[in-house]
Every structure is written in structure tokens, then in C-alpha cells.
N, C-alpha and C positions, 0 to 999 in steps of 0.2 A: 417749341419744335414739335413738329407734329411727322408721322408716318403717311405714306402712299395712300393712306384709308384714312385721313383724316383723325384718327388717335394722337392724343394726347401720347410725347414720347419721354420728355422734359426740359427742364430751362438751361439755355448756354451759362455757363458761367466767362468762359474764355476759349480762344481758339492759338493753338499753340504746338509747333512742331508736325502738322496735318492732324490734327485732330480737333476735333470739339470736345471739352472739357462740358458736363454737366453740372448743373450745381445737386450739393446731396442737400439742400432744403427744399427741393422739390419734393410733391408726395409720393412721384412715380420712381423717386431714386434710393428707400428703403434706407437711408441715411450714408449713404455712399455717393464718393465721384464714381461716372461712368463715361466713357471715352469712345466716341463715334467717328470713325475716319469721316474726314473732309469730301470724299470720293461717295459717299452717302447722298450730300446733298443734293437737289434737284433745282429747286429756288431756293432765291430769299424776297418777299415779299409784303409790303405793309407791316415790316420787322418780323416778321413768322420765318422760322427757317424749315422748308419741306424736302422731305426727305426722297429718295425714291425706290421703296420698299415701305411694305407695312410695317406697323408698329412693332406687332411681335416678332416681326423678325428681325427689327432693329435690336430687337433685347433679347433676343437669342443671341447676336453676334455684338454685342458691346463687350468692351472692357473693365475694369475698376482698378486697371494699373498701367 
């Protein structure tokens, strides 16, 4: 999953109830799930899911519950 800018944001694990569920074995998830509404997404592409906002503001506005 990457951001508006091409950053690295992290890996889906599952999508479930509007949200994207990340996996926390990712390096950018600090060992935590992190939760991206579905209303983020922009594409999905060559299995990359892009986002439509940058990176850092996708992780300003995630979840972890």
C-alpha cells in the first residue's frame, strides 16, 4: 500500500467491516495493527493498493483499534 506520494504506507492484511486492516509484520507498522478506512483508497493496481492522500497523512489519521 503505498500513499498519494508514492511512500511506502504498509501491507494489507485483510479488509473487514470498511476498513483495511494492516499487517503489524510490516516495518512501517512498529509492531501494531493499523486501520485505514476503505474511503482512503484511490486504486488498486498490479495488486498495489494506492491510496489518495500522502503517506504521512495516512498515519497521522490511522487507527490501531
Amino acid at each position: 500500500m503505498v500513499g498519494s506520494d508514492g511512500v511506502h504506507v504498509g501491507t494489507v492484511d485483510h479488509v473487514d467491516k470498511g476498513e483495511i486492516k494492516l499487517t503489524k509484520r510490516d516495518a512501517a507498522a512498529g509492531g501494531l495493527h493499523h486501520y485505514i478506512p476503505l474511503d482512503f483508497v484511490q486504486s488498486v493496481t498490479d495488486g498495489k493498493v494506492h491510496l489518495d492522500r500522502p503517506a504521512d497523512e495516512v498515519k497521522r489519521e490511522w487507527s490501531t483499534s
